[in-house]
KEZA-972462 format. One record per atom (N, C-alpha, C, O): x, y, z negated. Coordinates in steps of 0.02 Angstrom, whole numbers. Layout:
! residues N
((X Y Z))
...
This chain:
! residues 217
((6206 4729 -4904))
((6271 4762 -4898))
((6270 4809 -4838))
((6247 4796 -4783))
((6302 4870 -4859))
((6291 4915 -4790))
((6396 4947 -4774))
((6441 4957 -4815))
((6396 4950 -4713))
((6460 4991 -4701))
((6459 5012 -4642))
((6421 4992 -4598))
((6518 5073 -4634))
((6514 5109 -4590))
((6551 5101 -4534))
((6612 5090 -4537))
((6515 5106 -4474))
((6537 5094 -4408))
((6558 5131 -4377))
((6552 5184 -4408))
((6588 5143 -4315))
((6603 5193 -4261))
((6573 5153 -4187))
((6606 5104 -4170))
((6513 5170 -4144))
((6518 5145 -4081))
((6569 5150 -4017))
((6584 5202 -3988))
((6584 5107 -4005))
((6648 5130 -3956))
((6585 5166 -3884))
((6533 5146 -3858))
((6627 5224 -3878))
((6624 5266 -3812))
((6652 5319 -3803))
((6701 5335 -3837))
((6617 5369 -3739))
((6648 5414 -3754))
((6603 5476 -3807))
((6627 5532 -3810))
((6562 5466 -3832))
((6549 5534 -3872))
((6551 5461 -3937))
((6546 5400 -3933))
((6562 5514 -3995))
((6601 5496 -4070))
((6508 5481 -4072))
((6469 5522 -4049))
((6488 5419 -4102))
((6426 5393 -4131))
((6453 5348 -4183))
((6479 5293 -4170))
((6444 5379 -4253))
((6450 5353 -4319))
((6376 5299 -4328))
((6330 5301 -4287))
((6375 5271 -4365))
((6310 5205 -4373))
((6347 5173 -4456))
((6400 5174 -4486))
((6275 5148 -4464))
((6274 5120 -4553))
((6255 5035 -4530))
((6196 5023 -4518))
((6297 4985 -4525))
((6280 4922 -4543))
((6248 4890 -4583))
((6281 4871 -4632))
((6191 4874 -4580))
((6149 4841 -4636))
((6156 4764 -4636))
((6134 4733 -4588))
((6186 4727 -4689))
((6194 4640 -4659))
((6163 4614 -4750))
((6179 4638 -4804))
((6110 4551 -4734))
((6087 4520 -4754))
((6147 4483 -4819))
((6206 4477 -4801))
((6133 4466 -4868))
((6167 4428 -4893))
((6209 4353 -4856))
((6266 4332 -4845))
((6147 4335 -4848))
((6167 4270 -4797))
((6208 4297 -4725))
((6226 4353 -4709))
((6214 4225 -4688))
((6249 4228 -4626))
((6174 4294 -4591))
((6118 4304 -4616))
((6201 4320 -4539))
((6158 4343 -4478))
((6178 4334 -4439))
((6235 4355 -4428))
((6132 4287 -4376))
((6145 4278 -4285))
((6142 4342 -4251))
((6182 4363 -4209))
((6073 4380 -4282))
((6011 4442 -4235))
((6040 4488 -4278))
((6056 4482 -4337))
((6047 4564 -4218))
((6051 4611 -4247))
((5995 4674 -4209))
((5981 4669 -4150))
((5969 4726 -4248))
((5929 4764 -4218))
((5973 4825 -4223))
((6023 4838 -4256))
((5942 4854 -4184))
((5979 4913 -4169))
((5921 4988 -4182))
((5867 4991 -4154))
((5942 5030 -4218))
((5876 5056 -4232))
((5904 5126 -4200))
((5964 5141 -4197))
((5847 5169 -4175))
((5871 5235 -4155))
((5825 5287 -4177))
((5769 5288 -4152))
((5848 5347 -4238))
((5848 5400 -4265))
((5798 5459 -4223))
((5800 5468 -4162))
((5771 5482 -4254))
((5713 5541 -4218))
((5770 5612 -4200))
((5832 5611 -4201))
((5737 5650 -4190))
((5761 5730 -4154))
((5811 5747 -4203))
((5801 5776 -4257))
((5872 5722 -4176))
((5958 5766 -4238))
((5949 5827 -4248))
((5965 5849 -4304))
((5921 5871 -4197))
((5897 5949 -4197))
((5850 5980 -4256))
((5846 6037 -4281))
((5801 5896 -4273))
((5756 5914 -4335))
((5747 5871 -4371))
((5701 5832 -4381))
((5812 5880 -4399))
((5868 5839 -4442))
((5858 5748 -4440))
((5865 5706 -4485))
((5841 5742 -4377))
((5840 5684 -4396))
((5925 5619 -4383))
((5975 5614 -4347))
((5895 5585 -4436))
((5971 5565 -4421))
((5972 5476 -4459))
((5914 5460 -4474))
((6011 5434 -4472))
((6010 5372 -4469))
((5976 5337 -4535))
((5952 5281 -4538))
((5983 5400 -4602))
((5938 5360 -4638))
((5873 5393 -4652))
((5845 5408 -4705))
((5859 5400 -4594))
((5785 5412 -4576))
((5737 5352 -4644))
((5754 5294 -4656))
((5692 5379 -4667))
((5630 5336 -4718))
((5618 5268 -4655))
((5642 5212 -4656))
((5577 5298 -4609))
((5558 5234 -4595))
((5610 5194 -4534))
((5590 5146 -4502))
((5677 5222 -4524))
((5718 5170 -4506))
((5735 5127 -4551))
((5728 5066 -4541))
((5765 5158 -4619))
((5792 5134 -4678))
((5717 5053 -4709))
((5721 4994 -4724))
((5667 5098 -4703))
((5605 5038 -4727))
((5638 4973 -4674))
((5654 4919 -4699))
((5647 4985 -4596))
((5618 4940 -4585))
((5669 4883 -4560))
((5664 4828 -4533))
((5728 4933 -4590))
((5814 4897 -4603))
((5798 4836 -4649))
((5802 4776 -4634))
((5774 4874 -4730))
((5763 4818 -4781))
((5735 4767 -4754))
((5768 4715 -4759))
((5689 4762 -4728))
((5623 4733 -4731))
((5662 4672 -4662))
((5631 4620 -4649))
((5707 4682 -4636))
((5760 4637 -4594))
((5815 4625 -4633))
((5847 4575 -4618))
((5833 4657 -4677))
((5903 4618 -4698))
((5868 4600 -4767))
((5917 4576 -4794))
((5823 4596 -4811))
((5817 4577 -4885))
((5755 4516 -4869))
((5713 4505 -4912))
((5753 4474 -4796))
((5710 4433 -4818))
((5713 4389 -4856))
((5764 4357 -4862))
((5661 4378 -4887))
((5656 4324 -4937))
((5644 4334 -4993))
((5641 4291 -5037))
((5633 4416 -5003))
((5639 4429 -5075))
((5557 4498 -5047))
((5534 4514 -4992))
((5542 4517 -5112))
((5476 4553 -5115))
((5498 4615 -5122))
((5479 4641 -5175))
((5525 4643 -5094))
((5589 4705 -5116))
((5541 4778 -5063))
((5556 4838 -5064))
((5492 4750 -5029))
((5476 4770 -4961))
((5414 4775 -4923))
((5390 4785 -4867))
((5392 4753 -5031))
((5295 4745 -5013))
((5271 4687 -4982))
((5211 4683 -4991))
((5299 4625 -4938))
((5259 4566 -4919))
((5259 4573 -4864))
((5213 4562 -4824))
((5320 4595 -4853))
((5356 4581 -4755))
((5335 4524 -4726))
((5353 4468 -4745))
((5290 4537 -4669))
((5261 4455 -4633))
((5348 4453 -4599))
((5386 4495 -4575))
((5352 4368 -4615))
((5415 4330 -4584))
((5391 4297 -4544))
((5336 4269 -4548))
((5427 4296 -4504))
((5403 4247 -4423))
((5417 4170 -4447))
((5385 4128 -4415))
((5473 4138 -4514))
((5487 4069 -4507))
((5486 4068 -4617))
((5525 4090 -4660))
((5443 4044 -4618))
((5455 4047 -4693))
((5492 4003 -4716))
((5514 4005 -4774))
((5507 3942 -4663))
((5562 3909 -4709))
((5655 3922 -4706))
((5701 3883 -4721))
((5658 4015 -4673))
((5722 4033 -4668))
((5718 4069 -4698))
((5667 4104 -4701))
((5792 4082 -4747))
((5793 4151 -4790))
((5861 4207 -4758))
((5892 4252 -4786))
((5865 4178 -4686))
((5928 4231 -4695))
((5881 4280 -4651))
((5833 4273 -4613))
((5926 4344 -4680))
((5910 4381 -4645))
((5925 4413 -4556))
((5941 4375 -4510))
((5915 4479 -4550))
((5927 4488 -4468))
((5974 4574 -4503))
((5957 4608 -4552))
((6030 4586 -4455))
((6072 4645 -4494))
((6046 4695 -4435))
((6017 4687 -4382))
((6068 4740 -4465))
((6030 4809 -4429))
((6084 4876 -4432))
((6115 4890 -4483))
((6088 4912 -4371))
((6137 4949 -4364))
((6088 5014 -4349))
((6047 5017 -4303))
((6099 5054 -4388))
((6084 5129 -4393))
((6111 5170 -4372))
((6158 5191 -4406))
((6101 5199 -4314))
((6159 5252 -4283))
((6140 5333 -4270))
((6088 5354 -4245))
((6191 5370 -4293))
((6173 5443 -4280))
((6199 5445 -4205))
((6242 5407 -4185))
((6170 5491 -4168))
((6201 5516 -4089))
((6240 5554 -4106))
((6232 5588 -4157))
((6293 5557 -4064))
((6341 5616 -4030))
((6295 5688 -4038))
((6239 5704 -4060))
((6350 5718 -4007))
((6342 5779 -4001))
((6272 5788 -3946))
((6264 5745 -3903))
((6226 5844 -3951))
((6167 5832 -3918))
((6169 5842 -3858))
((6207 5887 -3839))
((6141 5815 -3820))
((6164 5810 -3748))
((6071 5805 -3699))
((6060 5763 -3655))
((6021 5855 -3721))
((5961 5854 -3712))
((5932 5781 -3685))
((5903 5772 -3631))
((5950 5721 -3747))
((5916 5658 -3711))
((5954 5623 -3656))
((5927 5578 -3624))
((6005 5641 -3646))
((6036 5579 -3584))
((6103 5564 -3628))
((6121 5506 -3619))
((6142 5597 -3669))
((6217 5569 -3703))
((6164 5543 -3767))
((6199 5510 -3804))
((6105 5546 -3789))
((6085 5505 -3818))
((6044 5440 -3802))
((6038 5400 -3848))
((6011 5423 -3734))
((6015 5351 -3711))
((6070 5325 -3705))
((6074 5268 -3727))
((6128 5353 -3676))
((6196 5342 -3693))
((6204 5314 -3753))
((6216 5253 -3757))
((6201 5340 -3788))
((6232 5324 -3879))
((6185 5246 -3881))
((6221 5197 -3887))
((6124 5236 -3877))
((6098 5187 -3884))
((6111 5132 -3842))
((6103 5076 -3866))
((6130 5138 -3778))
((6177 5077 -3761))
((6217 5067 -3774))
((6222 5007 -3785))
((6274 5103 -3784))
((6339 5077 -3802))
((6317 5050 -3882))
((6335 4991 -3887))
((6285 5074 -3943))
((6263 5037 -3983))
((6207 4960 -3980))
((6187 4931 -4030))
((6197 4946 -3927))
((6157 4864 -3895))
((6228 4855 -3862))
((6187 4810 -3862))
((6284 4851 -3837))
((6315 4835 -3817))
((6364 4795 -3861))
((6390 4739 -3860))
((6366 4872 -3916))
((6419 4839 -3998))
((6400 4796 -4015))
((6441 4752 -4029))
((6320 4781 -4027))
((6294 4721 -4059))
((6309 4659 -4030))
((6340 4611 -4052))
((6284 4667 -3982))
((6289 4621 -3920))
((6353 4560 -3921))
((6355 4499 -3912))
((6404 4618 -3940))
((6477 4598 -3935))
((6481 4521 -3983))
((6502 4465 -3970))
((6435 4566 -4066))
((6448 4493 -4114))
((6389 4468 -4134))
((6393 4429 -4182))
((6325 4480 -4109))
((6264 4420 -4113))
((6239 4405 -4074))
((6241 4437 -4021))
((6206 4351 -4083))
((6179 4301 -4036))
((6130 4318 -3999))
((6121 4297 -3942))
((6072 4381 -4049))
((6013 4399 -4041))
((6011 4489 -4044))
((6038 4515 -4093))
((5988 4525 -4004))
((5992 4579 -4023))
((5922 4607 -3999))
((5898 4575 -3952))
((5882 4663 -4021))
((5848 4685 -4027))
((5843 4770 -4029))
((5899 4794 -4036))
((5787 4824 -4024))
((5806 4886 -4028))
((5714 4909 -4068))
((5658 4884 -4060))
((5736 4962 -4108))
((5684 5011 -4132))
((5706 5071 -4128))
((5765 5087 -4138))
((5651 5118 -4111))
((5659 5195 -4129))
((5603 5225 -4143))
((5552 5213 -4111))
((5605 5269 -4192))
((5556 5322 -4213))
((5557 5373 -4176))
((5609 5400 -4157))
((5485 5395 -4159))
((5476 5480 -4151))
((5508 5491 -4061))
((5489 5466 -4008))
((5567 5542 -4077))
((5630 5532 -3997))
((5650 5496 -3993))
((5672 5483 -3937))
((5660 5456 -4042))
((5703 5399 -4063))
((5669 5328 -4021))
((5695 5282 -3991))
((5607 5343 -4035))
((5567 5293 -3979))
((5570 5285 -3928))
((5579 5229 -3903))
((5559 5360 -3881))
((5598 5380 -3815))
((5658 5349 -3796))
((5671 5317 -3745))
((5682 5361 -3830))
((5770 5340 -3822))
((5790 5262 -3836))
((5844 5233 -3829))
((5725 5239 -3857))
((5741 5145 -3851))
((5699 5116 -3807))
((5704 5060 -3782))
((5628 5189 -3793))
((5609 5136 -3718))
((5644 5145 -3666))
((5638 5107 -3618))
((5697 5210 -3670))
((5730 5216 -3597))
((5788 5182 -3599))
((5818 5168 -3547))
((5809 5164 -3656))
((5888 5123 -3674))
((5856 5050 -3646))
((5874 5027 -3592))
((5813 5019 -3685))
((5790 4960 -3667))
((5761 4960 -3567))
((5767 4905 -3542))
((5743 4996 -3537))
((5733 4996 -3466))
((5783 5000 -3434))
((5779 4990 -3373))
((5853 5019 -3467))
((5904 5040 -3414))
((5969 4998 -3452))
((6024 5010 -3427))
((5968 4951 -3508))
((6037 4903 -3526))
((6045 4862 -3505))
((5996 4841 -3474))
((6101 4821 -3505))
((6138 4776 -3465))
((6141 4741 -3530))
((6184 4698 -3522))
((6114 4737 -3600))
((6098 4680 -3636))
((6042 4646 -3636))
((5988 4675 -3637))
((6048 4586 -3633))
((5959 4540 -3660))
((5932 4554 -3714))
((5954 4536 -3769))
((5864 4600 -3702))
((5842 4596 -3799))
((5817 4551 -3777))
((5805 4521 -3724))
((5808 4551 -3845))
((5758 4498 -3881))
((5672 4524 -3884))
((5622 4489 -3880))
((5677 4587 -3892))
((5627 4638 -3917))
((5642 4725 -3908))
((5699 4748 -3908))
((5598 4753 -3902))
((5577 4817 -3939))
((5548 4845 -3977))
((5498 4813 -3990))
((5551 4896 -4009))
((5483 4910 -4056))
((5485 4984 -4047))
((5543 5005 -4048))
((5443 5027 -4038))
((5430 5085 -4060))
((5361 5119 -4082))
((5304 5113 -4060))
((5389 5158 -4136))
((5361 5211 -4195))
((5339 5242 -4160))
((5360 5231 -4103))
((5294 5287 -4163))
((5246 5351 -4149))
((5307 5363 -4088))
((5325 5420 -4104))
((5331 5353 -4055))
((5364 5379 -3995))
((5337 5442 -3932))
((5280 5439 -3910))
((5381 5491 -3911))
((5361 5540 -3876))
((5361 5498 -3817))
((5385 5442 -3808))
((5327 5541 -3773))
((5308 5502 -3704))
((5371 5520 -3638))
((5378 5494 -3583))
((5411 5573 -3673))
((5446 5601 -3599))
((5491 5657 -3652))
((5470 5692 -3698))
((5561 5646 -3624))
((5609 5687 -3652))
((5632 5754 -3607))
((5649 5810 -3628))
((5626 5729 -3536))
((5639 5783 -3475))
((5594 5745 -3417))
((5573 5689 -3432))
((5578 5770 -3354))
((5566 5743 -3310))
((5604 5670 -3253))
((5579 5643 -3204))
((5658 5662 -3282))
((5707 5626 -3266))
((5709 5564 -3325))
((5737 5510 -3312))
((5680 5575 -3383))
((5698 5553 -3436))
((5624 5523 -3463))
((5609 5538 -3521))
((5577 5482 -3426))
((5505 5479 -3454))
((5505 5396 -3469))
((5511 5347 -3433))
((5497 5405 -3534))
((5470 5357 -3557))
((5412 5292 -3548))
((5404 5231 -3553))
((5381 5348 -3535))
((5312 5308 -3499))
((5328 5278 -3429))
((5294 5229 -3413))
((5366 5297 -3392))
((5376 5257 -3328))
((5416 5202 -3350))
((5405 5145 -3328))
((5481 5218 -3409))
((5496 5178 -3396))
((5485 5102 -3452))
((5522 5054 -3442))
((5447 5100 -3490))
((5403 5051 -3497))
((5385 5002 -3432))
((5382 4942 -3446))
((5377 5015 -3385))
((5381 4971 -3331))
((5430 4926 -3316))
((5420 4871 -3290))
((5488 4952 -3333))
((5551 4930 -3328))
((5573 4877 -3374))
((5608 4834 -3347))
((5559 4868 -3453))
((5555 4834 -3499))
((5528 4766 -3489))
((5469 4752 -3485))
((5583 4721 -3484))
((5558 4644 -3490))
((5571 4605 -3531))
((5583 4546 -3516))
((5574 4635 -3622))
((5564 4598 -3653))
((5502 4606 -3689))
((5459 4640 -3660))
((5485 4578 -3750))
((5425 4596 -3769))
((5428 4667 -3819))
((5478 4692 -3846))
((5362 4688 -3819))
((5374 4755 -3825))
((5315 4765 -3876))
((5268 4726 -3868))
((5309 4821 -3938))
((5273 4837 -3961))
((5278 4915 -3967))
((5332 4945 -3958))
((5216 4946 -3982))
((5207 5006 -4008))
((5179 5019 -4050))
((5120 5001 -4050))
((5208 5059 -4112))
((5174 5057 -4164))
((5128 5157 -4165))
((5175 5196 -4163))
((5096 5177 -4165))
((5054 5250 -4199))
((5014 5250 -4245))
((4981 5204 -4270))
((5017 5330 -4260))
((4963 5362 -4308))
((4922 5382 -4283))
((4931 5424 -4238))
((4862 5361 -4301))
((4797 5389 -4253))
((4794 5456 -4290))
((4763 5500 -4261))
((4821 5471 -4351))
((4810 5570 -4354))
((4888 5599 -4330))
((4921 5647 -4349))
((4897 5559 -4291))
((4985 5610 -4271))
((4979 5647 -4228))
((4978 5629 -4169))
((4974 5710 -4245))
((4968 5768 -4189))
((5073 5817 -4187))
((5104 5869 -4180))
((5076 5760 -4198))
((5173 5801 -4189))
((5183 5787 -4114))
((5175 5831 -4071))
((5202 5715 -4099))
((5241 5688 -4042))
((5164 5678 -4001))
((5106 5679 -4020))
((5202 5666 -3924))
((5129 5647 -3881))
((5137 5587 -3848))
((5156 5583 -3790))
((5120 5532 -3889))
((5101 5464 -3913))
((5061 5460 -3831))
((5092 5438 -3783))
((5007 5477 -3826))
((4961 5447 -3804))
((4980 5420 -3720))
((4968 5362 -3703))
((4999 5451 -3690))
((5015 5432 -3623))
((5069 5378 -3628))
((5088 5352 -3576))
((5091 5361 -3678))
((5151 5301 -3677))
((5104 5233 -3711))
((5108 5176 -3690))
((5062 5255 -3767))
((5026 5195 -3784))
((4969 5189 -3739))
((4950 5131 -3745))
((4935 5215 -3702))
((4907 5209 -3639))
((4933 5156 -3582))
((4900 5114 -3551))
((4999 5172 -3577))
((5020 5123 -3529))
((5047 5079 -3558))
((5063 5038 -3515))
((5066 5055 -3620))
((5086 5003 -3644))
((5021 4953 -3651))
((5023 4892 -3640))
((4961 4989 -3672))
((4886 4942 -3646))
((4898 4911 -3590))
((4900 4850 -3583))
((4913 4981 -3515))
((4899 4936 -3468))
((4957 4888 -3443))
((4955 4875 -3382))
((4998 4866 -3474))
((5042 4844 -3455))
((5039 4774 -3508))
((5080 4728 -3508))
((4970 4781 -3556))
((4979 4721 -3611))
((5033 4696 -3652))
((5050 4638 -3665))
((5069 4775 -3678))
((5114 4759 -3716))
((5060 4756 -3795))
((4999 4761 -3802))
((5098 4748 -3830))
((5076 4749 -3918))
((5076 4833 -3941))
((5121 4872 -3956))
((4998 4838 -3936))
((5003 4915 -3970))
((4956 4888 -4045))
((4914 4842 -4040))
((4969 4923 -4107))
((4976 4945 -4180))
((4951 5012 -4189))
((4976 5059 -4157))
((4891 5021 -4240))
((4862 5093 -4236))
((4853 5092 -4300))
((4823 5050 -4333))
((4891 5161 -4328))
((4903 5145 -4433))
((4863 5200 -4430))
((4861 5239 -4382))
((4827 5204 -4490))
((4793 5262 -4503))
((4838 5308 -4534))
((4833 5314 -4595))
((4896 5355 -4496))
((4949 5386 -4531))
((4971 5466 -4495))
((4973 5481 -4436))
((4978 5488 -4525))
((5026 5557 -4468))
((5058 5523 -4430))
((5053 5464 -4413))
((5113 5589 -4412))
((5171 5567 -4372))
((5238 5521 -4411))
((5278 5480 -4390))
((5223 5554 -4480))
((5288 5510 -4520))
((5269 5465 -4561))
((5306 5437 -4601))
((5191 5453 -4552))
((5196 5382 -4591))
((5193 5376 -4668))
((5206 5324 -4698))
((5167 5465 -4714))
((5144 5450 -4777))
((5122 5410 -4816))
((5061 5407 -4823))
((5163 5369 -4849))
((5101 5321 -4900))
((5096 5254 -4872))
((5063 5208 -4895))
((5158 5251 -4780))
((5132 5205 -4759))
((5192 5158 -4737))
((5184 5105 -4705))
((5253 5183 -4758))
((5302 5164 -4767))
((5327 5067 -4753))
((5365 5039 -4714))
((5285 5046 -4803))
((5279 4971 -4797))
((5248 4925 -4751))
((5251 4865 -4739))
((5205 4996 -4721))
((5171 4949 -4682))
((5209 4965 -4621))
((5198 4924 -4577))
((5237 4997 -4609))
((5268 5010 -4534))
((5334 4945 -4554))
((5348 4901 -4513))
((5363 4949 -4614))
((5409 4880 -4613))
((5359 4812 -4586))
((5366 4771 -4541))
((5313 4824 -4634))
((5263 4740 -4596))
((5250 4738 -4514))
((5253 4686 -4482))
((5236 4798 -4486))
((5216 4783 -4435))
((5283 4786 -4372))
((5291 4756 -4319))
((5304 4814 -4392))
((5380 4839 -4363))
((5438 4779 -4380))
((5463 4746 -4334))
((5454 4769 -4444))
((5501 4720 -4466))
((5469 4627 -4421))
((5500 4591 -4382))
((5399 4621 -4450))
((5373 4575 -4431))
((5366 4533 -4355))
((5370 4475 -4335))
((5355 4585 -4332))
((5377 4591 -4247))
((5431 4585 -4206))
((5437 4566 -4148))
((5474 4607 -4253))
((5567 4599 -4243))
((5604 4528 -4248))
((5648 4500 -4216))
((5553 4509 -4318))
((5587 4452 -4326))
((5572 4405 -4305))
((5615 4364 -4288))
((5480 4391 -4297))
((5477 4339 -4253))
((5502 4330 -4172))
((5486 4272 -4157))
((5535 4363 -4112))
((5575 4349 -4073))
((5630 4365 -4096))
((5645 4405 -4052))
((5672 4366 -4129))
((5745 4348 -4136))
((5761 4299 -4174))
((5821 4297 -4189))
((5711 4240 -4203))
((5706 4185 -4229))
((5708 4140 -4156))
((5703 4079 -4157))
């Protein structure tokens, strides 16, 4: 079941609720690539890796690794477009006050982002005043502005953390952020994919969804 949200703040951030049939404790919070190039909340592989958290239990999703096989509920997932563009800072913005919404009504909360979208959940996740549970990010850029770097702030991140890339992604510049997520012994993931993940759709739910769910269990 999906419906539509409003994040409370001050810039207008619309979001798509994704909730499991069953009860949900955990909610993830997913964040959308470059609005400028068109990216926006039902992004392919946000939307994959929504299902692949709210339809467990069912094969809907290719053979989503579950962290507890003897639970079928799912984990709900909030999809949010940003505000108005604000070069990367009213959009870490938008992504806290969306970990905050969640925050409000589950137990467990969590964050993903694709692409900028990655950016914008390692710097949301280094600088919120919620407990994740987790992070996850997609082919993520390394640095939005000089004020705004990703890669430093990975340092900052104390929950557990993964990174997922395409070893042929020559879009975003991956490498100095999964570099330090090595040295920092977070969970790095290397798909044989572009930047968006052709053909590979399911597997960014397995490795992405899979990862999510086992800490918010």
């Amino acid at each position: 079941m999906s419906e539509t949200v409003l994040v409370p703040g001050a810039r207008r951030v619309e979001a798509t609720l994704d909730t499991p049939d069953g009860d949900a404790d955990a909610c993830v919070v997913a964040c959308p690539p470059h609005p400028q190039m068109r990216g926006h909340r039902g992004d392919a592989r946000l939307t994959a890796v929504s299902d692949s958290l709210t339809e467990r239990g069912s094969d809907s999703t290719g053979g989503v690794a579950r962290a507890d096989p003897g639970s079928t509920d799912g984990v709900a997932c909030l999809r949010f477009d940003y505000g108005e563009w604000d070069e990367g800072y009213g959009e870490r913005e938008d992504a806290r006050n969306a970990l905050r919404w969640a925050a409000e009504r589950y137990d467990s909360v969590a964050l993903y982002g694709f692409s900028f979208g990655g950016a914008i959940a390692a710097l949301a996740a280094a600088s919120t005043d919620v407990d994740l549970a987790a992070v996850a990010l997609l082919a993520p850029a390394s640095r939005l502005a000089d004020d705004l770097d990703a890669v430093a702030a990975l340092d900052d991140v104390s929950c557990p953390a993964l990174v997922v890339y395409g070893e042929r992604d020559t879009t975003a510049d991956w490498e100095p952020l999964v570099e330090r997520a090595r040295t920092l012994g977070l969970s790095v993931t290397a798909l044989s994919a572009d930047h968006f993940f052709v053909g590979r759709h399911d597997d960014v739910a397995s490795e992405i969804g899979g990862f999510l769910l086992e800490h918010l269990q």
